[in-house]
Structures are given as structure tokens and as C-alpha cells.
Wavefront OBJ file of the C-alpha trace (Angstrom):
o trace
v 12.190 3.763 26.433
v 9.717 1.020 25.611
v 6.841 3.398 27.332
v 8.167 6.409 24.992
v 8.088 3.947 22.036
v 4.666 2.890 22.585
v 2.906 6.231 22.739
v 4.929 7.418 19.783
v 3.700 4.832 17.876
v -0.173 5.585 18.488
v 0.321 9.558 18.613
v -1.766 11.154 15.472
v 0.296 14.375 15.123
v 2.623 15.668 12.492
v 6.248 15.759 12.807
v 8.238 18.487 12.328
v 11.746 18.641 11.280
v 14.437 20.304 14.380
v 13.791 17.902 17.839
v 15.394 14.470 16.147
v 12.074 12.973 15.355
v 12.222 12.550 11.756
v 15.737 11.498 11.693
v 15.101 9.264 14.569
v 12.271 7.745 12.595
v 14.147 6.988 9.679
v 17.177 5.561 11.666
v 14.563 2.850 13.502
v 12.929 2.204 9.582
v 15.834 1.254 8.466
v 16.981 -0.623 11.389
v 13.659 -2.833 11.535
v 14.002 -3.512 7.892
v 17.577 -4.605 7.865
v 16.527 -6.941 11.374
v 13.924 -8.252 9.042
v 15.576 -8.690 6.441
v 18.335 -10.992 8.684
v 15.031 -12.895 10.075
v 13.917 -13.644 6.077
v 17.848 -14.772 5.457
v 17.523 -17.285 8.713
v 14.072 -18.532 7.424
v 13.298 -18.006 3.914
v 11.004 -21.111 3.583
v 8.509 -18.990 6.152
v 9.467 -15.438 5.477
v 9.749 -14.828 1.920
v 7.716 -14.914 -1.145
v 8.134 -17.699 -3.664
v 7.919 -15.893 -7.086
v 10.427 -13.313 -5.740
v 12.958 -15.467 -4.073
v 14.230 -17.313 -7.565
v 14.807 -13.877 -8.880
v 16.762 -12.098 -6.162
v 20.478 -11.535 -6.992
v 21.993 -11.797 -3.191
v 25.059 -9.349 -3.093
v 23.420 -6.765 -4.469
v 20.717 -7.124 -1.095
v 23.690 -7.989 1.138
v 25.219 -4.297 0.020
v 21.766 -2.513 0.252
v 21.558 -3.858 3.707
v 25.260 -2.984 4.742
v 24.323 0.592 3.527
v 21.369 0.805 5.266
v 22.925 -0.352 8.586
v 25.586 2.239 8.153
v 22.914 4.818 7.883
v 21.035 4.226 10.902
v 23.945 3.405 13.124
v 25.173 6.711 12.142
v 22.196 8.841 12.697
v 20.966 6.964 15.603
v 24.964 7.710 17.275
v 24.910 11.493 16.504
v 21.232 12.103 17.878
v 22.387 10.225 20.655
v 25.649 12.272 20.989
v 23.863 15.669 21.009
v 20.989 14.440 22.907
v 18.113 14.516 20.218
v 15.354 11.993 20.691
v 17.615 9.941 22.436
v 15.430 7.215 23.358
v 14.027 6.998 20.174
v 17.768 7.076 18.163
v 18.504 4.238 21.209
v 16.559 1.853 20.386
v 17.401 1.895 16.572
v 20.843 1.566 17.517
v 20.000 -1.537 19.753
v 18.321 -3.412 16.680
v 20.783 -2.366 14.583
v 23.541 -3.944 17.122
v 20.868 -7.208 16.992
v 21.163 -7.178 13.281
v 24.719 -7.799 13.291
v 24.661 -10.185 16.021
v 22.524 -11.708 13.549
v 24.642 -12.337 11.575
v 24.018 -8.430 9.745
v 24.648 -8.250 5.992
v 26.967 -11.626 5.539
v 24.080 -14.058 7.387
v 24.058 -17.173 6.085
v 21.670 -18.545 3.870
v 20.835 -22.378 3.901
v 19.774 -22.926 -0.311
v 18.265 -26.233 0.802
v 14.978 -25.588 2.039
v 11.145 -26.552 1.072
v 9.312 -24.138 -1.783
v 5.383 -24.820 -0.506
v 5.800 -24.204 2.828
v 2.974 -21.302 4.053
v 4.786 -18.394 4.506
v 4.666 -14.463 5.610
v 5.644 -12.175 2.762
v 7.958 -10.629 4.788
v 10.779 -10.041 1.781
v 7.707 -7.912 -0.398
v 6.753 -5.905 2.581
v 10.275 -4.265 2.982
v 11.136 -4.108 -1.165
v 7.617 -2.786 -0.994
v 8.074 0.022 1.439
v 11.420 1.023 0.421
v 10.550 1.273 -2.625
v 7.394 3.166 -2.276
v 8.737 4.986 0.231
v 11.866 6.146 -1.998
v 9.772 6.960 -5.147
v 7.032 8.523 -3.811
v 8.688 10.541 -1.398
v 10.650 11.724 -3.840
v 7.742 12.746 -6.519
v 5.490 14.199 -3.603
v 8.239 16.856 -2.964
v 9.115 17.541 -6.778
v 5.926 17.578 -7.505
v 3.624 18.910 -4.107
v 0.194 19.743 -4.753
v 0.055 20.834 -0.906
v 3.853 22.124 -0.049
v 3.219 23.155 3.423
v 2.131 19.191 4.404
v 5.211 17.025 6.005
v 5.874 13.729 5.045
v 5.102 12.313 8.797
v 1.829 14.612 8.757
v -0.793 13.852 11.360
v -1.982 10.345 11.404
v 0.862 9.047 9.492
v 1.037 5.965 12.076
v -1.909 4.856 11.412
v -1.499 4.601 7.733
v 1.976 2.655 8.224
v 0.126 0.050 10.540
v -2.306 -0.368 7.634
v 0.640 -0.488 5.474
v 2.270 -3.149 7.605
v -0.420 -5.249 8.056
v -2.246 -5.538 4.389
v 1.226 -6.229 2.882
v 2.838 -8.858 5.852
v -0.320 -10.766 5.540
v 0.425 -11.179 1.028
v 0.893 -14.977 0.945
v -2.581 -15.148 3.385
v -4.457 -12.830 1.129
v -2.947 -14.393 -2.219
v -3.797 -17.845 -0.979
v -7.084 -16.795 0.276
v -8.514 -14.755 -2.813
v -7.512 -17.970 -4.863
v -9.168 -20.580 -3.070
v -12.476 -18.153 -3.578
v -11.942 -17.315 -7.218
v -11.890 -21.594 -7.272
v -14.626 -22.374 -5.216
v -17.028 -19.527 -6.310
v -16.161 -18.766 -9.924
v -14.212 -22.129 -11.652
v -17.643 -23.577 -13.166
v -17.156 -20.030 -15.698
v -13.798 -20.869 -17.089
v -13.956 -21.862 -20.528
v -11.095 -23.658 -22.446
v -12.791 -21.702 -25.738
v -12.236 -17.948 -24.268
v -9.085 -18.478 -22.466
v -7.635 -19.881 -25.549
v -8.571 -16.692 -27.603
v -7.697 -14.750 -24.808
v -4.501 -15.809 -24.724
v -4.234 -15.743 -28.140
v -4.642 -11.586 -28.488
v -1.716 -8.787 -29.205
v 0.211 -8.217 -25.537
v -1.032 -4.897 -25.677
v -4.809 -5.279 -26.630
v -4.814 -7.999 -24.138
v -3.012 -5.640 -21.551
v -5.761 -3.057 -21.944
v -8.515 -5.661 -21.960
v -7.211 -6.849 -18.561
v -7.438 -3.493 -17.199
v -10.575 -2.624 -18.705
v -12.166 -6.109 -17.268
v -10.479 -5.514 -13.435
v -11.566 -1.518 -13.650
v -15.312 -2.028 -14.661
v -15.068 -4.904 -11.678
v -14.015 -2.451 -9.510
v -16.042 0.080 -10.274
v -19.345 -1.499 -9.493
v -17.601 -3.126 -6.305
v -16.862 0.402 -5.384
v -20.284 2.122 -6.302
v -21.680 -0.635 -3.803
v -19.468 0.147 -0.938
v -20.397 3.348 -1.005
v -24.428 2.365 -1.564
v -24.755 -0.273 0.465
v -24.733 0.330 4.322
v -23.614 -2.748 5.221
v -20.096 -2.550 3.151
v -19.986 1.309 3.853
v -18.632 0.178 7.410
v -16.202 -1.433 5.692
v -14.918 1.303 2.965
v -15.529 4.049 5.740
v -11.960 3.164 7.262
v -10.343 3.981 3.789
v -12.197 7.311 3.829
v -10.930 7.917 7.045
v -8.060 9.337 5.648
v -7.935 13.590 6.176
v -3.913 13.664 4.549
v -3.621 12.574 0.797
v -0.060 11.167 0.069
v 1.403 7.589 -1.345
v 0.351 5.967 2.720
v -3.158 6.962 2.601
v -4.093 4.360 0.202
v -2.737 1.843 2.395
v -5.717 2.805 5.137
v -7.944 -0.425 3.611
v -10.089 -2.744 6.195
v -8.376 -6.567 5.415
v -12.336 -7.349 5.106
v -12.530 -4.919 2.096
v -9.214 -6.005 0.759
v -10.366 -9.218 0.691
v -13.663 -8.976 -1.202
v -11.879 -6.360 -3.532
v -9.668 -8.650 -4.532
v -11.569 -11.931 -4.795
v -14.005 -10.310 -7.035
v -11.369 -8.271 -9.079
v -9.264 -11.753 -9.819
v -12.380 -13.448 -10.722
v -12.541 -12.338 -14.631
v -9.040 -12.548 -14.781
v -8.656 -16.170 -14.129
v -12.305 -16.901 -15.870
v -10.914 -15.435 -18.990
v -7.313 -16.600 -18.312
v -5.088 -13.925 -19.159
v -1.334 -14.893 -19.821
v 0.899 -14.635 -16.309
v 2.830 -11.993 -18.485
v -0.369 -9.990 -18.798
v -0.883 -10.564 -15.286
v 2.237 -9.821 -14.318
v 2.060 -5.868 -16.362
v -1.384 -5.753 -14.825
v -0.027 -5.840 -11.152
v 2.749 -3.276 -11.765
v -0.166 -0.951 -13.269
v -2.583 -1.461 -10.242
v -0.049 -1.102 -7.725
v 1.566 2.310 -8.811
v -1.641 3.853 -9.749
v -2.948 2.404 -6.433
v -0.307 4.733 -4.416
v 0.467 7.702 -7.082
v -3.647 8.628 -7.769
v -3.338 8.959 -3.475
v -0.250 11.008 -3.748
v 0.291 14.839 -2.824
v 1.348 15.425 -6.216
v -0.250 18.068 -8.540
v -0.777 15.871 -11.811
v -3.822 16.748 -14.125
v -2.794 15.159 -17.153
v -4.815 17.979 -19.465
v -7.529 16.157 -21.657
v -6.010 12.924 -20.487
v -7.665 13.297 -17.121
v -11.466 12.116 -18.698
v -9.585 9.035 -20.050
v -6.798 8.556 -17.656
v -7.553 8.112 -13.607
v -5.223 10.644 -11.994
v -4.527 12.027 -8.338
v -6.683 14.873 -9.031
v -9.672 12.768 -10.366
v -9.112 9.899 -7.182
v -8.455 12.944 -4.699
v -11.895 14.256 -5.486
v -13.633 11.085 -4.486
v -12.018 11.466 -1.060
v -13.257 14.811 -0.938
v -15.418 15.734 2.128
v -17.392 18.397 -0.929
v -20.974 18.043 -1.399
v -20.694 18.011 -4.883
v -18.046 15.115 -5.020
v -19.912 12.513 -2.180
v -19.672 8.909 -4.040
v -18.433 10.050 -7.451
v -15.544 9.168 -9.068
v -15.014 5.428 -8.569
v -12.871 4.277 -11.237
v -9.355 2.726 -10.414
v -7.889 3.207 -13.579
v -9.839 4.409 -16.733
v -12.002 7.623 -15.581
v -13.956 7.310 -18.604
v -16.093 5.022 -16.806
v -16.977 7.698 -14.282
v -18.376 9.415 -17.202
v -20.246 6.958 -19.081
v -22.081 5.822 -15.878
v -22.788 9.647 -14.611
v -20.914 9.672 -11.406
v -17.939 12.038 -12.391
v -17.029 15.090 -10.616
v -18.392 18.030 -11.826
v -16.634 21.161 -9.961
v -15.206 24.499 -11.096
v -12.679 23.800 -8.375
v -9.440 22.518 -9.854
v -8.875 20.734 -6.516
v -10.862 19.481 -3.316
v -10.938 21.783 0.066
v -11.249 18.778 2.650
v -10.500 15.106 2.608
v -12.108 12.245 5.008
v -15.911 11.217 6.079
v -18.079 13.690 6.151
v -19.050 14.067 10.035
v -15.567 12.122 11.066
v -17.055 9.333 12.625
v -14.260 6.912 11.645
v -11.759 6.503 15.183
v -8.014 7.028 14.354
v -5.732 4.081 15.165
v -5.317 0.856 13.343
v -7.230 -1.164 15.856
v -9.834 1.044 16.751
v -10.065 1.159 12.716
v -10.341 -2.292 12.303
v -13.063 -3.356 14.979
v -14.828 -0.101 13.615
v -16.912 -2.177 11.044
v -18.442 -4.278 13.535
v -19.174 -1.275 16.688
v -20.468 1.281 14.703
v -24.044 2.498 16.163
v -24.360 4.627 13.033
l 1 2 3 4 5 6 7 8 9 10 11 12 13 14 15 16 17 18 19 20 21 22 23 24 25 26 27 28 29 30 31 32 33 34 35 36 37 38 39 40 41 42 43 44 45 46 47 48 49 50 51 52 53 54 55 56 57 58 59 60 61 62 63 64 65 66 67 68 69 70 71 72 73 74 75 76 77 78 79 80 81 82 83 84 85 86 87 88 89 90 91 92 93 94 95 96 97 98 99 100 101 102 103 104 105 106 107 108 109 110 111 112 113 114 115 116 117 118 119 120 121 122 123 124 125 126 127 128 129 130 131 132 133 134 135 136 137 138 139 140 141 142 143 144 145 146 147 148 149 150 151 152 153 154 155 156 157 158 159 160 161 162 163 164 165 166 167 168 169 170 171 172 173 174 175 176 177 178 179 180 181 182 183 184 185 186 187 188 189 190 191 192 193 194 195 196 197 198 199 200 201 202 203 204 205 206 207 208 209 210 211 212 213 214 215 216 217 218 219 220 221 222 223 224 225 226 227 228 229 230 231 232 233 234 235 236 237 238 239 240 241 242 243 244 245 246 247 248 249 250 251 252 253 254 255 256 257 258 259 260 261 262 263 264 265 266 267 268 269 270 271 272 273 274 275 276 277 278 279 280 281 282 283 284 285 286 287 288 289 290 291 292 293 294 295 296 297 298 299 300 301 302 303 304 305 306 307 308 309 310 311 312 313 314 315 316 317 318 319 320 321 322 323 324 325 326 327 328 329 330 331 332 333 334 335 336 337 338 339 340 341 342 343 344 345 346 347 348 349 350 351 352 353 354 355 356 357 358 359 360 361 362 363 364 365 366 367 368 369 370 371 372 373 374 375
């Protein structure tokens, strides 16, 4: 079973609803999340995220994880029953039966523990994916710019070990990013402009924020694509051939870092308001997932203000007339006033990936890729 497991998990084709698969899949999701989420409840110092912990309400996750328990037990007993994937519906039900050995959905939570202990965001990655997961997957099908792709389409695993691995490692990468921003950029923080920064309209400080991080990012883009030696780097997260809310996830951890150092940098030079901050992370991370999403959104004239799926999917676009344009994370007016926006008669790219698909698949092949590649 173990075997089976193993070469599911690095297989690169679609599924297909009809053999047990897909339900089987979704039965061992939601049994690994509710066995993580006992682990967080039996170490919170180490497993969960400060900032969220003070504001979780308990029962409420206690009856999300009873429900999701029910759910996989269920589906993981009736593919076993009529012999669908059973070795894959097996060994959810085993981790679900682990879970409540655990201690399931009424573990026991010690209150006394430290607050600055390091720790594994464990408790973001699952409210992360399920929530992702439950949005997106929702929007993609409403909403399909390509109906005919499935929602485990080919390479799928390799976007969810991205996925896995950029979001368990969130207290490493928040800690790390930080002691950068400190180190590299703390001699540029003036008392003067943070106080007038903070002293600005919520909303005109809102957009500033965005406008600040965007133009960051769009000139720590440009260079990844224009300089050879970060190009290894960004090459993984062009990798990608399927656009939906996982492909965004593909990201090197090298690239993630860098991005991110560099992005914070004005931010806490300027020192926007932790409520600005806080708006300014909801913004980044749903247009981070939607503007990769198989949705068909366009926006109208919007779309030269606005960065939508259609303006992002082009810059994934294996199209000669769409290679390094379109860099803008947010505001695709920038692609405009620096000359590097899409011009096509196409409402929508052919292809997606690297052009010559050089890149390996798998997440580990991906992430040694930087540092092998003869090219």
C-alpha cells in the first residue's frame, strides 16, 4: 500500500472521475488535515502560528474537524466496500482511525504553554488549503475558462508539494524575510515618513501600500526574467503547463525568499499601519491564487488598470508575442507605462510553460533544478 502510495504521489497525470481516485484523494486530504490538525492541538507552542492562535474560536474547529472525519471515514468505507482504489481509501481510513486515537475532535488542549517558541505554521497551512481549496474550486467550475481541464489535471502533485512546502515553512520564511528587511534596509526608516505615513486616509494609504509592493515587484520580476542567473530560479514557476488556483504555488523557496525580502522592505521603511498591512496581505494572497485560476474574468476596461487572470495568464504564455511581458502583481497599468504589456488580438493564450520545457516535473527535481541546469 505504502509502494502504491508512493508512486501515486510522484505520477504527473490527470485524474479522471469513475476508478475511486478522486474520491480517494479527497478522503486521504481530509484525513491528513484532521491528523494535523490533532498534532497542532497536542503542540501548539511548535505547530501553530502566533497571530492566529489568540483569534481562533475552538468549537467551531472541533465541529469542522468532526465533519471532516465523518467525511473521509465514510468515503474511504464505501470505496473500500465496492473495491475502488482500495489501497488508496485504506490508508485514509487508517489515519483517520489515528486521528481519533488521538484524541480526534475532543483532544485536549494544554492553554499554558510558551508564545516565542520557533514554530511550523502548521495551523495556516491547513486553514490555507481548505480554504483555497473550497473557494477556488468552487469559482474555477462556475466560472471555467478551460471546461474540459479536471481539477487533479496532470502535474497536480507537483503543485501541492510546492503548496505544502512554501506554506509549512511560514514562521521560517516570516522570521527570515524580517531579519533581512533589519539587517539590509533599517538605516532607511525614518521617524518623519512613517509618521505621515501613518498618518494618511485607510484607503489612500491602502492603495499606496499596494502601489509601493507592486512597482517592487515589478522590477524584481522584469529581472528574473532578464537576468540569467535568477531565470533558474523563476523558471520553476514557469514550469507550470495547467493554469488553476495550485499553479501559483509552483515558486522555488530561493525566489520566495528574495521576493519577499525585497517586497517587505518599503513597507517597513515607510511603516505602514499593521491594519494596512494586514488588508495588504488579504489583497496579495487572493490575487496571488485567483490571477492563476482557470476562470474566464476580463474585467472590460478594468483589465489595463486592474491585474486579472487573463492579463497574469498571458505572461505564462509559451506565445512569442507574450515572452517576459506582463509583470505586474496587482495594478496592470504598470505593464503599460513601462512598455511590456501584451499586445495580442487573441483574447486568450494557446500554451502555458517554458518555452522548450526544460524545467523537470517533480518537486525535488524542481528544486535542485536552479543549481544543475547546463542551460
Amino acid at each position: 500500500m505504502l509502494d502504491k502510495l508512493n508512486e501515486f504521489t510522484e505520477s504527473h497525470g490527470e485524474l479522471r472521475p469513475g476508478r475511486g481516485l478522486v474520491t480517494g484523494v479527497i478522503a486521504l486530504s481530509l484525513a491528513i488535515l484532521c491528523f494535523l490538525g490533532v498534532l497542532a492541538f497536542h503542540f501548539p507552542e511548535y505547530l501553530t502560528t502566533p497571530q492566529l492562535r489568540k483569534s481562533y474560536n475552538v468549537d467551531v474547529i472541533r465541529k469542522i474537524m468532526l465533519g471532516a472525519l465523518a467525511v473521509a471515514g465514510g468515503i474511504s468505507l464505501v470505496n473500500i466496500i465496492f473495491n475502488r482504489a482500495r489501497w488508496l481509501s485504506a490508508f485514509a481510513f487508517l489515519l483517520v482511525a489515528l486521528t481519533a486515537l488521538l484524541g480526534g475532535h475532543q483532544v485536549h488542549v494544554n492553554p499554558n504553554f510558551p508564545d516565542n517558541t520557533p514554530y511550523i505554521g502548521l495551523d495556516w497551512f491547513i486553514l490555507d488549503l481548505l480554504g483555497s481549496s473550497l473557494i477556488f474550486i468552487f469559482v474555477e467550475k462556475l466560472f471555467a475558462l478551460r471546461r474540459d481541464q479536471p481539477v487533479f489535471r496532470a502535474e497536480w502533485q507537483t503543485d501541492f508539494h510546492h503548496f505544502i512546502v512554501n506554506h509549512m515553512v511560514v514562521g521560517f520564511v516570516l522570521l527570515a524575510t524580517n531579519l533581512m528587511v533589519h539587517k539590509f534596509f533599517g538605516w532607511a526608516a525614518s521617524d518623519g515618513i512613517r509618521g505621515w505615513v501613518q498618518g494618511l486616509n485607510f484607503w489612500l494609504a491602502l492603495f499606496l501600500i499596494v502601489l509601493v509592493a507592486d512597482l517592487v515587484q515589478y522590477w524584481t520580476h522584469r529581472a528574473y526574467h532578464e537576468v540569467p542567473l535568477l531565470w533558474r530560479l523563476h523558471a520553476v514557476h514557469h514550469s507550470v503547463k495547467s493554469m488553476d488556483w495550485m499553479a501559483g504555488s509552483r515558486q522555488h523557496i530561493l525566489e520566495l525568499l528574495i521576493t519577499r525580502t525585497l517586497v517587505l522592505a518599503p513597507i517597513y521603511v515607510l511603516g505602514f499601519s499593521k491594519e494596512v498591512i494586514d488588508a495588504y496581505i488579504v489583497i496579495v494572497g487572493f490575487q496571488a491564487v485567483f490571477n492563476h485560476a482557470n476562470v474566464s474574468v476580463r474585467l472590460g476596461p478594468l483589465r489595463y488598470v486592474i491585474v486579472t487572470p487573463n492579463f497574469h495568464h498571458w505572461h505564462h504564455s509559451q506565445d512569442q508575442e507574450a515572452l517576459d511581458k506582463n509583470y505586474a502583481a496587482h495594478f496592470a497599468f504598470l505593464d503599460h507605462l513601462f512598455g511590456t504589456a501584451v499586445k495580442s488580438d487573441k483574447a486568450w493564450p494557446e500554451a502555458y510553460g517554458v518555452l522548450g520545457d526544460y524545467v523537470p516535473n517533480g518537486f525535488v527535481k524542481q528544486f535542485q533544478f536552479p543549481f544543475t541546469w547546463k542551460g
